[in-house]
VEXRORO-343770 format. One record per residue: residue number from 0; x, y, z of N, C-alpha, C in turn. Coordinates in steps of 0.05 Angstrom, whole numbers, padded with zeros to 5 digits. Each point is the difference from the previous one (the first is absolute). Example, Ala and Ser with C-alpha at 12.3 -4.5 7.8 and 13.67 -1.06 7.14 Angstrom:
REM residues 2
r num 0; neast 00264; nnorth -00114; nup 00156; caeast -00018; canorth 00024; caup 00000; ceast 00018; cnorth 00024; cup 00000
r num 1; neast -00007; nnorth 00021; nup -00014; caeast 00016; canorth 00024; caup 00001; ceast -00015; cnorth 00022; cup 00014
This chain:
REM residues 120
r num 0; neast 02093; nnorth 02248; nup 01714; caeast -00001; canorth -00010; caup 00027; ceast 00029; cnorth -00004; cup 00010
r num 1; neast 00021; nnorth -00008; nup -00018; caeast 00022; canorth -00007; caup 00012; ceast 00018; cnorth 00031; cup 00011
r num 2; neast -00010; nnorth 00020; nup -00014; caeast 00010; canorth 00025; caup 00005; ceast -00013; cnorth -00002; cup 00028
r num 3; neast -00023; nnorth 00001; nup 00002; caeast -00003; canorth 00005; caup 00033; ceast 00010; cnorth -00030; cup 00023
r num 4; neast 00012; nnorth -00008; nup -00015; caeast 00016; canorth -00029; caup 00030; ceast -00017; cnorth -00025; cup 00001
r num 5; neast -00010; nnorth -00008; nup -00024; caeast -00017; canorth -00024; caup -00009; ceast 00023; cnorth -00015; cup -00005
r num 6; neast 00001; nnorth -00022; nup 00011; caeast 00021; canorth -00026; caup -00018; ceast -00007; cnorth -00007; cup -00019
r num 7; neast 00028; nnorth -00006; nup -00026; caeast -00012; canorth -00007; caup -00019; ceast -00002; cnorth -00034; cup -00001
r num 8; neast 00005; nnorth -00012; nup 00017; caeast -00002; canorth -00024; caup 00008; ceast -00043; cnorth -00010; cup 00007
r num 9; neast -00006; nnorth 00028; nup 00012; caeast -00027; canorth -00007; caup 00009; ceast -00015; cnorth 00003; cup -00019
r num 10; neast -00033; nnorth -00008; nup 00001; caeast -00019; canorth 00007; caup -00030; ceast -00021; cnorth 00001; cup 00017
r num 11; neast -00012; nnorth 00024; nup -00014; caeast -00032; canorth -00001; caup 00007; ceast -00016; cnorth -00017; cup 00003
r num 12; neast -00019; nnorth -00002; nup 00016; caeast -00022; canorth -00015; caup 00004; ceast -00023; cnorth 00007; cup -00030
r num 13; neast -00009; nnorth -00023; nup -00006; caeast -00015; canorth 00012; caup -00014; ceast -00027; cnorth 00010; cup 00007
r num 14; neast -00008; nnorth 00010; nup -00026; caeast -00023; canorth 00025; caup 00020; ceast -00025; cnorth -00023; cup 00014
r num 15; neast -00013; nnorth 00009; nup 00019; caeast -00017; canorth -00017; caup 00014; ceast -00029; cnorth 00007; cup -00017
r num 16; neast -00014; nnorth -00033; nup -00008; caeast -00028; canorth -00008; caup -00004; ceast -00017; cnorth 00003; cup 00013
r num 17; neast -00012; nnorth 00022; nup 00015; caeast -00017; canorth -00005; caup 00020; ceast -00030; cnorth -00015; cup -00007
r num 18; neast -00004; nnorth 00017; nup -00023; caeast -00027; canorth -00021; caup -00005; ceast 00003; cnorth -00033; cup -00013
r num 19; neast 00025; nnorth -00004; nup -00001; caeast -00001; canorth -00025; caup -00006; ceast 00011; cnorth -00010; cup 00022
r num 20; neast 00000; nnorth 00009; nup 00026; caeast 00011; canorth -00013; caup 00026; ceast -00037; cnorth 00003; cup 00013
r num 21; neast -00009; nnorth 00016; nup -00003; caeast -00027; canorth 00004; caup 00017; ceast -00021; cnorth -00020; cup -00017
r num 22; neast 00000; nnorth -00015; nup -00026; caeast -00005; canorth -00016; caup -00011; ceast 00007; cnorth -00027; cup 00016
r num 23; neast 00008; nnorth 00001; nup 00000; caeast 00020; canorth -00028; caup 00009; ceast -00008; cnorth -00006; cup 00030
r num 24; neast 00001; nnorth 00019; nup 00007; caeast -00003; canorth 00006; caup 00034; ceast -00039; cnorth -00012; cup 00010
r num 25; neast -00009; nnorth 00016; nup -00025; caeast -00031; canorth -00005; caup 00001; ceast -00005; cnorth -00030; cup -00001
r num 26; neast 00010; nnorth -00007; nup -00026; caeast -00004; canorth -00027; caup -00005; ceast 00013; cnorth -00021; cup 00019
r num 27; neast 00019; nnorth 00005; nup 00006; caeast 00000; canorth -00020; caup 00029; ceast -00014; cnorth 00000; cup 00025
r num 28; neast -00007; nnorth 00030; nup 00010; caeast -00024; canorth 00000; caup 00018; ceast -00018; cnorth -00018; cup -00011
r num 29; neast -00017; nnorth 00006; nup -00015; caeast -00024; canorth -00014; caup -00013; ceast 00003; cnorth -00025; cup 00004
r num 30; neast 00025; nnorth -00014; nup -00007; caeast 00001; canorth -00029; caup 00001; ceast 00002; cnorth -00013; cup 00031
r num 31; neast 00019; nnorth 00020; nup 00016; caeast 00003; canorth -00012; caup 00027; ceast -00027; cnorth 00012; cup 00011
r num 32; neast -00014; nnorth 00006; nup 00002; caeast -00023; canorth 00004; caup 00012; ceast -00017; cnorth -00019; cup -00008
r num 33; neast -00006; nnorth -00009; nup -00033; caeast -00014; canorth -00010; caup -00007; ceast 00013; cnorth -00034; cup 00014
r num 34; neast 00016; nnorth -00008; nup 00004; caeast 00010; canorth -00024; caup 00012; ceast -00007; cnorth 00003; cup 00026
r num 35; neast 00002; nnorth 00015; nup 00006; caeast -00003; canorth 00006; caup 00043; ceast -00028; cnorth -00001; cup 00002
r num 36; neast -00020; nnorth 00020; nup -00018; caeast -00037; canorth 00009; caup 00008; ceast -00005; cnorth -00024; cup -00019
r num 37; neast 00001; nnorth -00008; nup -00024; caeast -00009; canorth -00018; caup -00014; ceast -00016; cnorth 00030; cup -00013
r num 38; neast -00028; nnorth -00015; nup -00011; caeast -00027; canorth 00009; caup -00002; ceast -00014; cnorth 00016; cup 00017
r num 39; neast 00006; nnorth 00003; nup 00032; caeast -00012; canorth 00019; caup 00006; ceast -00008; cnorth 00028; cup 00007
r num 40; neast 00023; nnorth 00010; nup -00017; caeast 00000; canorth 00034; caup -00012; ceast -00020; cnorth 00005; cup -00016
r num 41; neast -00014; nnorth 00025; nup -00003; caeast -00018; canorth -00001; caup -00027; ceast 00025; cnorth 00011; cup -00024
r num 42; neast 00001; nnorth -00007; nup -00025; caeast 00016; canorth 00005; caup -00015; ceast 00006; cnorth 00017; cup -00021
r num 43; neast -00030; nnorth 00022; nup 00002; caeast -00008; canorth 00020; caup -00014; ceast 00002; cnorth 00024; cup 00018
r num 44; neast 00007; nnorth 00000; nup 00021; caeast -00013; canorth 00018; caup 00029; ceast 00020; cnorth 00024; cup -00003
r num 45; neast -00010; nnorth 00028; nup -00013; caeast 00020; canorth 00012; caup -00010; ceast 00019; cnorth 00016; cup 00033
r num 46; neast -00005; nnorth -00004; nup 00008; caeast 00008; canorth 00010; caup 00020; ceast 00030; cnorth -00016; cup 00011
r num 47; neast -00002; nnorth -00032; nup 00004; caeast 00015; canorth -00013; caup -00001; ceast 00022; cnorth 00010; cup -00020
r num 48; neast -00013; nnorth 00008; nup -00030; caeast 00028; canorth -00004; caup -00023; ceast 00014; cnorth 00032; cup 00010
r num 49; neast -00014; nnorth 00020; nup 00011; caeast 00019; canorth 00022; caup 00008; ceast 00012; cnorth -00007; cup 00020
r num 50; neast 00000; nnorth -00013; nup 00020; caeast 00013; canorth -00011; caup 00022; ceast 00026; cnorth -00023; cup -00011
r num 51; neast -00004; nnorth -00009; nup -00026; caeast 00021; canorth -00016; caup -00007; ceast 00020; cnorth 00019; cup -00021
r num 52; neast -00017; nnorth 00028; nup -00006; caeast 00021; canorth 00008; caup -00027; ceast 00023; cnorth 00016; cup 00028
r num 53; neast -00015; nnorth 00012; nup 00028; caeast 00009; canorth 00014; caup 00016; ceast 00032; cnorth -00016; cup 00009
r num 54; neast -00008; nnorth -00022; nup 00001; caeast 00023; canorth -00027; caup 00018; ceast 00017; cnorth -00009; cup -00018
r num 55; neast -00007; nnorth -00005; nup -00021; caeast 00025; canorth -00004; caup -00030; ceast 00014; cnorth 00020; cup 00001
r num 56; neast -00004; nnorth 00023; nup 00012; caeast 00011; canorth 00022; caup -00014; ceast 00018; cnorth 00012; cup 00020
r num 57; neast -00007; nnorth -00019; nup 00033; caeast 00019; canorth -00002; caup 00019; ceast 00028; cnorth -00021; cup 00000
r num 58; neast -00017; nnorth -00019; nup -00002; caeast 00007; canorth -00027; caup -00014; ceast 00029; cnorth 00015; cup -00013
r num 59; neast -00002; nnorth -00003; nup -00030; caeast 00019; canorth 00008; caup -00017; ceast 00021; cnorth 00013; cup 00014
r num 60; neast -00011; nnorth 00023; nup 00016; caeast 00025; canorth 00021; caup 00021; ceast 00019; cnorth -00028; cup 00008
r num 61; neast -00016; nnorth -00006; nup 00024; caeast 00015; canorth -00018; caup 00022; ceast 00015; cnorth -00021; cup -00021
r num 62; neast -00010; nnorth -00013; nup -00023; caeast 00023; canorth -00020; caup -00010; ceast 00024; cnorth 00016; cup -00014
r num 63; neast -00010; nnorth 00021; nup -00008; caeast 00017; canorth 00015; caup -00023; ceast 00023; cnorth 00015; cup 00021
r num 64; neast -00009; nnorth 00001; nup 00027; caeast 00018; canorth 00018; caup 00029; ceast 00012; cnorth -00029; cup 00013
r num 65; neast -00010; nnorth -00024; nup -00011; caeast 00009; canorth -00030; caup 00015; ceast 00006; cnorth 00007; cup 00035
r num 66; neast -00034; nnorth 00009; nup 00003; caeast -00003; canorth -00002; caup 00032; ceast -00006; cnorth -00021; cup 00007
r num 67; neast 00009; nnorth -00027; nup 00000; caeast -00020; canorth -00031; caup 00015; ceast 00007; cnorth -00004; cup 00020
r num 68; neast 00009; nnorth 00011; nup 00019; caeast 00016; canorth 00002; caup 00027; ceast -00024; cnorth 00014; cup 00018
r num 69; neast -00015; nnorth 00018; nup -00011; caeast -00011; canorth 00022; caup 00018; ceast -00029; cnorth -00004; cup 00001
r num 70; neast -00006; nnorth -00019; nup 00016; caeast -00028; canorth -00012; caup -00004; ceast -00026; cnorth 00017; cup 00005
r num 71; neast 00017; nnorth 00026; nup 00012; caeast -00024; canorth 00008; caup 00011; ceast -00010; cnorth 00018; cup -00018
r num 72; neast 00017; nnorth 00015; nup -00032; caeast -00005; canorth 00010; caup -00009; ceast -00020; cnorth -00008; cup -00029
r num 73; neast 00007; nnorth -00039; nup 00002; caeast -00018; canorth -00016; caup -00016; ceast -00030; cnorth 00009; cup 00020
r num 74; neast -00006; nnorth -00008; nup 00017; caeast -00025; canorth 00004; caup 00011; ceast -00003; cnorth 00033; cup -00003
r num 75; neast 00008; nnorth 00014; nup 00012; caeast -00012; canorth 00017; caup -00014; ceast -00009; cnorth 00016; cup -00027
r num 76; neast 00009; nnorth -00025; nup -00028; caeast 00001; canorth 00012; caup -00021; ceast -00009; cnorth -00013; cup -00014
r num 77; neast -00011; nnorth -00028; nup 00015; caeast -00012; canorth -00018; caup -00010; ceast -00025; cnorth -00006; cup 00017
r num 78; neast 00004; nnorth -00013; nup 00030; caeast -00012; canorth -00009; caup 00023; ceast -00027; cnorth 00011; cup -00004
r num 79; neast 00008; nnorth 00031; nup 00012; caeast -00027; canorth 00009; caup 00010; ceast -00015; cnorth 00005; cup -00023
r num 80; neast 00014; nnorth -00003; nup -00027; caeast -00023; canorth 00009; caup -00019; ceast -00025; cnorth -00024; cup -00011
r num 81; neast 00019; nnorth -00019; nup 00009; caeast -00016; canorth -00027; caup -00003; ceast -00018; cnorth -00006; cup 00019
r num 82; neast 00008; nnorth 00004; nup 00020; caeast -00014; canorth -00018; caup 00026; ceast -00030; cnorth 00008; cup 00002
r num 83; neast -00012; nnorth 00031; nup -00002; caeast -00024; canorth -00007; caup -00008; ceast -00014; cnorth -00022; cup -00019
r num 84; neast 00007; nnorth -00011; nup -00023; caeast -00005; canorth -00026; caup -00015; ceast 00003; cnorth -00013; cup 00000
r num 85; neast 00015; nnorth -00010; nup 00024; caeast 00007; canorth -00025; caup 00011; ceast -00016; cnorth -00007; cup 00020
r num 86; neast -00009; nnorth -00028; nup -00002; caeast -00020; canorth -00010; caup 00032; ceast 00012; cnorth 00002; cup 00016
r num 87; neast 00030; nnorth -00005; nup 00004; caeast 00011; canorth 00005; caup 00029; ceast 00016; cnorth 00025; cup 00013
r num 88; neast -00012; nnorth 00018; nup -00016; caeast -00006; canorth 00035; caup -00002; ceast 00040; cnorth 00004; cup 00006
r num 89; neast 00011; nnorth 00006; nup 00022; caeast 00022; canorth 00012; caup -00005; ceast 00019; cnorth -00018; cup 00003
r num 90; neast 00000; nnorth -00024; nup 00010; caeast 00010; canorth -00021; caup 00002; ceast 00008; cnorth -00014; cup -00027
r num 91; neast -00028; nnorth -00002; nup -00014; caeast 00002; canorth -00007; caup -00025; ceast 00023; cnorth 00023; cup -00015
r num 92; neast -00007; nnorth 00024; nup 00002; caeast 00013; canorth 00025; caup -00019; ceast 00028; cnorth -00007; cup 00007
r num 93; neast 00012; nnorth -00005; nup 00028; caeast 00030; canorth -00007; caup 00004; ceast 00014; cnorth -00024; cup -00009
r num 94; neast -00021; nnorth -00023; nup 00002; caeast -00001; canorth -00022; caup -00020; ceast 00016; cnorth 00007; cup -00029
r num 95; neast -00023; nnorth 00009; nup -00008; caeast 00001; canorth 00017; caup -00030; ceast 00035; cnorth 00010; cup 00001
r num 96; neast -00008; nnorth 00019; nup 00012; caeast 00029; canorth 00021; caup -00007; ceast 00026; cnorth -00022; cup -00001
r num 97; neast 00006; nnorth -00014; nup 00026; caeast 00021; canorth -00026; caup -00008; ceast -00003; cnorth -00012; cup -00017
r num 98; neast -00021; nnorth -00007; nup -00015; caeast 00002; canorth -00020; caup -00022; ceast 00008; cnorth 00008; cup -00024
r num 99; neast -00009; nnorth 00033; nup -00001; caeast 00011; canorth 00015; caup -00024; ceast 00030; cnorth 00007; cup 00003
r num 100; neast 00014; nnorth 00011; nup 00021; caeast 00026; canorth 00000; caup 00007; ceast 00014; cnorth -00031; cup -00007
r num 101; neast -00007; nnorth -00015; nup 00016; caeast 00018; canorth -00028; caup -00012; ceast -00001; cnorth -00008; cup -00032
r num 102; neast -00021; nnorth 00002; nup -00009; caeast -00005; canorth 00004; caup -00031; ceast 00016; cnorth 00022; cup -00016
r num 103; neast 00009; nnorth 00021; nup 00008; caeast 00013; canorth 00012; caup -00015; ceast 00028; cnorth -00004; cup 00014
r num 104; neast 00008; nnorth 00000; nup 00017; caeast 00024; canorth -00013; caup 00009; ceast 00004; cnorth -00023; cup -00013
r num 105; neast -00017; nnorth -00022; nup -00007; caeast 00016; canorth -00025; caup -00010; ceast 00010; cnorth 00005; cup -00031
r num 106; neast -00017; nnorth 00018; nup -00005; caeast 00002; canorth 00010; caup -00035; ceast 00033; cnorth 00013; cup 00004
r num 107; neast -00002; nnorth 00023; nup 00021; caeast 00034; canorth 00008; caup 00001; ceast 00022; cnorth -00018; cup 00005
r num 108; neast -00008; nnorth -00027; nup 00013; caeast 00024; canorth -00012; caup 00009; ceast 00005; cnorth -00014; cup -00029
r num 109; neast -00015; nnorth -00013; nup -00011; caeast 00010; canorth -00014; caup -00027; ceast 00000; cnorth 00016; cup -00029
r num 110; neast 00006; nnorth 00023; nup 00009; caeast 00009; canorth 00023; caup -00027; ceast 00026; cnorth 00002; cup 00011
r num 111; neast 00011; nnorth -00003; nup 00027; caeast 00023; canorth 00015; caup 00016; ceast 00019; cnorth -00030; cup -00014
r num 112; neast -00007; nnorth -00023; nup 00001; caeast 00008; canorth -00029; caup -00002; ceast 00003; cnorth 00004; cup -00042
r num 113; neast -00025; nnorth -00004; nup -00012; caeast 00000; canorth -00007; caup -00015; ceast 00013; cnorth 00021; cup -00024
r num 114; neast 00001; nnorth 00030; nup 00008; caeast 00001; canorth 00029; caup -00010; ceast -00023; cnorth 00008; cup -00018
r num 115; neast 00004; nnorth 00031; nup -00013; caeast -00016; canorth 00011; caup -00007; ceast -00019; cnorth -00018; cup -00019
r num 116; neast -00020; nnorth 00000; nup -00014; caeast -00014; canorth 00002; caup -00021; ceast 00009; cnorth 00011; cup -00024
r num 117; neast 00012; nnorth -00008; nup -00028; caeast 00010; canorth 00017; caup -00017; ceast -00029; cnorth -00006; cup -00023
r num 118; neast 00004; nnorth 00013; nup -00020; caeast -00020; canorth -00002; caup -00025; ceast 00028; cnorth -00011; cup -00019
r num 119; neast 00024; nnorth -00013; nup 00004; caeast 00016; canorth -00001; caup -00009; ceast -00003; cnorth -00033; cup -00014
């Protein structure tokens, strides 16, 4: 790499986790939903769990691209997929989409503060 004008000062990113970011991504949906609907989702309803593997897997993009600025692209990648399951249909889904944006935003601001995660 340094033959083609790489600094040797800079270092690779390491390679990206996606399924352990779309993991991650799922399981916090699940939880902020389950805090916002409570109990009134059905919890088996397979249709719901393709609609949540669909949004983790947006999810993961937008934190892993650290879009929390661009709200409109939370609603559409979150919002509208929810708002059908929500009682307060798209209102609710925009609801949604902010709550998941500030939730992964607060997770970025105290990694930015506290730094990475090591296994060290």
């Amino acid at each position: 790499m340094q033959k083609a004008g790489a600094s040797s000062g800079v270092y690779a990113l390491p390679p990206r986790d996606v399924t352990a970011e779309v993991i991650l991504a799922r399981k916090a949906l699940t939880e902020l939903l389950l805090e916002k609907a409570g109990n009134s989702l059905p919890a088996q309803d397979p249709y719901l769990a393709v609609v949540f593997d669909l949004m983790a897997t947006l999810v993961a993009d937008l934190v892993y691209e650290k879009r929390y600025s661009d709200k409109n692209v939370w609603r559409g990648c979150v919002g509208v997929y929810m708002a059908p399951w929500l009682p307060d249909g798209k209102d609710g889904g925009t609801a949604f989409a902010e709550l998941v944006c500030k939730h992964f935003y607060a997770i970025e601001r105290v990694s930015l503060v506290v730094g990475p995660i090591s296994d060290a």
